[in-house]
FIPA-46547 format. One line per 4 residues: number of its first residue (from 1); their letters; for each residue x, y, z of C-alpha. Coordinates in Angstrom, 1 decimal. Example, Ala and Ser with C-alpha at 12.3 -4.5 7.8 and 13.67 -1.06 7.14 Angstrom:
1> AS> 12.3/-4.5/7.8; 13.7/-1.1/7.1;
***
This chain:
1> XXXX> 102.7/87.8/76.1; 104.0/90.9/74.8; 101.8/93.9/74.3; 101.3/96.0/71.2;
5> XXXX> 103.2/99.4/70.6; 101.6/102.5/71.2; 100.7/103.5/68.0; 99.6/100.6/66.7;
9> XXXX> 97.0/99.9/69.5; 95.8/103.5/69.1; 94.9/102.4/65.0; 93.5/99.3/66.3;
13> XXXX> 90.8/101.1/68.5; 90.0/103.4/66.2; 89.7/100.9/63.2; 87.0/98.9/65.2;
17> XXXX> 85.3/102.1/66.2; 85.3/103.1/62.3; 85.1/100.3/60.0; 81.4/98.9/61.6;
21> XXXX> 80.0/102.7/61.0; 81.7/102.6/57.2; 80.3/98.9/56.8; 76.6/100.7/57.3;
25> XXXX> 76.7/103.3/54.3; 72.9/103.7/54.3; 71.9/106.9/55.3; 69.0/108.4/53.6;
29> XXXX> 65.8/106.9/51.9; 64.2/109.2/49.7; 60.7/108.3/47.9; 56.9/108.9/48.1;
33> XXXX> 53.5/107.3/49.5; 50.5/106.4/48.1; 47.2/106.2/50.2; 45.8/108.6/52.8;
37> XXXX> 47.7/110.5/52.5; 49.8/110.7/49.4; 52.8/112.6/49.1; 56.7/112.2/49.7;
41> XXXX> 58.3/110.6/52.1; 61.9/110.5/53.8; 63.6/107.9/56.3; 67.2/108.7/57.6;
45> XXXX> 69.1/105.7/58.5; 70.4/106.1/62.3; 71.5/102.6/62.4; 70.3/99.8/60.9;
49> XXXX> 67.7/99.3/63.6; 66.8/103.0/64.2; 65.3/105.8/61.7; 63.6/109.1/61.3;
53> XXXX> 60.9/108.9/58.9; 59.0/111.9/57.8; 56.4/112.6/55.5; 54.9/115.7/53.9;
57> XXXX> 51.6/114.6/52.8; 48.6/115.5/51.1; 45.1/113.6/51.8; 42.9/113.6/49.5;
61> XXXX> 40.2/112.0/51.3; 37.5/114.5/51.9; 39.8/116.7/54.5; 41.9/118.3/52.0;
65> XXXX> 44.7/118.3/54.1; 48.3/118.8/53.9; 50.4/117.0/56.6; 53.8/116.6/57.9;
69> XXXX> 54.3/113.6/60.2; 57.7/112.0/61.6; 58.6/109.1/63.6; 61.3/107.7/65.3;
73> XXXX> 61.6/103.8/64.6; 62.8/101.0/65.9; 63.8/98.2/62.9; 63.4/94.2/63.0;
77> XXXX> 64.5/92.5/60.0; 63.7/88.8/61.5; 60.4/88.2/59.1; 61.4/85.3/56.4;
81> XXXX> 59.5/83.7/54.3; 61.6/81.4/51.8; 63.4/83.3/49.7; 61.8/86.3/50.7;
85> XXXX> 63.0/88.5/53.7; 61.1/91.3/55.2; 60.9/92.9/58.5; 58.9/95.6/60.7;
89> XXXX> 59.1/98.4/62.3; 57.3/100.6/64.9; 57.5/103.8/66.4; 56.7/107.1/68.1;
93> XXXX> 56.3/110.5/67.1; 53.4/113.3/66.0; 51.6/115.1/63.2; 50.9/118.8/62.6;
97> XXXX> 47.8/118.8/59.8; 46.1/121.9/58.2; 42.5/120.8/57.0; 40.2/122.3/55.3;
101> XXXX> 36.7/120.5/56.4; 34.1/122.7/54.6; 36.3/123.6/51.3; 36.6/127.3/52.2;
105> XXXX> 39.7/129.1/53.1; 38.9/128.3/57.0; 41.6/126.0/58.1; 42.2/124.2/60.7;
109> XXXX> 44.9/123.1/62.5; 45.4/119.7/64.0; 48.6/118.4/66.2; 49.0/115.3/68.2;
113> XXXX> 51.3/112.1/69.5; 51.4/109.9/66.7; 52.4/105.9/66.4; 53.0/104.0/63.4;
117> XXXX> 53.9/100.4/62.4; 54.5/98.4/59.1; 56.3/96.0/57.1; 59.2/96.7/54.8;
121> XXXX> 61.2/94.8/51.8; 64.8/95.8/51.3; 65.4/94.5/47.6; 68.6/92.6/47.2;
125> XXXX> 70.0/93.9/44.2; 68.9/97.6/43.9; 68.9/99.6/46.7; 65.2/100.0/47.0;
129> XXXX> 62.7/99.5/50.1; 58.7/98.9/49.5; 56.8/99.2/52.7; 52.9/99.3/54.0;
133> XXXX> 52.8/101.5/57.6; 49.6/102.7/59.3; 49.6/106.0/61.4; 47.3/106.2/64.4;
137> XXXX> 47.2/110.0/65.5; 45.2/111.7/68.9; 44.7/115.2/67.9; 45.1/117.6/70.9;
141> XXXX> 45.1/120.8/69.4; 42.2/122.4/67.7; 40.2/119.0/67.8; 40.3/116.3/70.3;
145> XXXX> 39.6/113.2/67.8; 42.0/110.2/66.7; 42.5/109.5/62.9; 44.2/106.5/61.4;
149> XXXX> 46.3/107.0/58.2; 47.6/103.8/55.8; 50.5/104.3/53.2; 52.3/102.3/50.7;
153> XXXX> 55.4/103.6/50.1; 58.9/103.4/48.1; 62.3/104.5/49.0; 65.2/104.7/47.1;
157> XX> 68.2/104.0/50.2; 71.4/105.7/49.6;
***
């Protein structure tokens, strides 16, 4: 058996390094939310099972608060049904809220852990993702309280 010149193993290495992280070109989902809370929304592709999503938020159900939440996720893209493929996702992270409970210029400010999960749709022939995700929050500063958050949302992946 003979072995491979220098140079060429040395391209060979590298190519299988390189090519699998080229063969992933998603990086960035860019869109917005609907729901409590409405606003945008942005996920940056790690991996294909790993993100960052993030969004700055405004809820307009009777808080008045603007909100900035992110999560680290974890990615399963094993739910079929037909012709139809979805997945889910859950993850960790927190959420930094400034309310406004009695509509003066008195606001709060609310931070705590934060976990979220949902179900996404990559489309097939445009690079779009619909998804549903719920936020469940435990306050620790200002307030100790839990609130729950549910989004529909829209990416466009690049």
């Amino acid at each position: 058996m003979k072995f491979l010149p220098p140079k060429l193993a040395q391209c060979l290495l590298v190519s299988t390094i390189i090519f699998p992280t080229l063969a992933f070109a998603k990086t960035w989902g860019l869109g917005a939310v609907i729901g409590a809370p409405t606003g945008l929304s942005a996920n940056y592709f790690l991996s294909e099972v790993r993100t960052v999503h993030t969004t700055l938020a405004y809820d307009f159900s009777g808080d008045d608060d603007l909100q900035i939440a992110s999560h680290y996720q974890w990615r399963r893209n094993n739910l079929s049904f037909e012709d139809f493929k979805m997945g889910w996702f859950y993850g960790v992270g927190a959420r930094l809220a400034f309310r406004d409970h009695d509509h003066h210029d008195d606001e709060d400010l609310e931070f705590g852990p934060s976990g979220t999960i949902g179900l996404f749709h990559e489309f097939q022939e445009i690079p779009l993702e619909a998804f549903l995700k719920g936020n469940l929050t435990v306050n620790v500063i200002e307030d100790t309280d839990v609130d729950a958050d549910v989004m529909l949302g829209l990416h466009y992946n690049f």
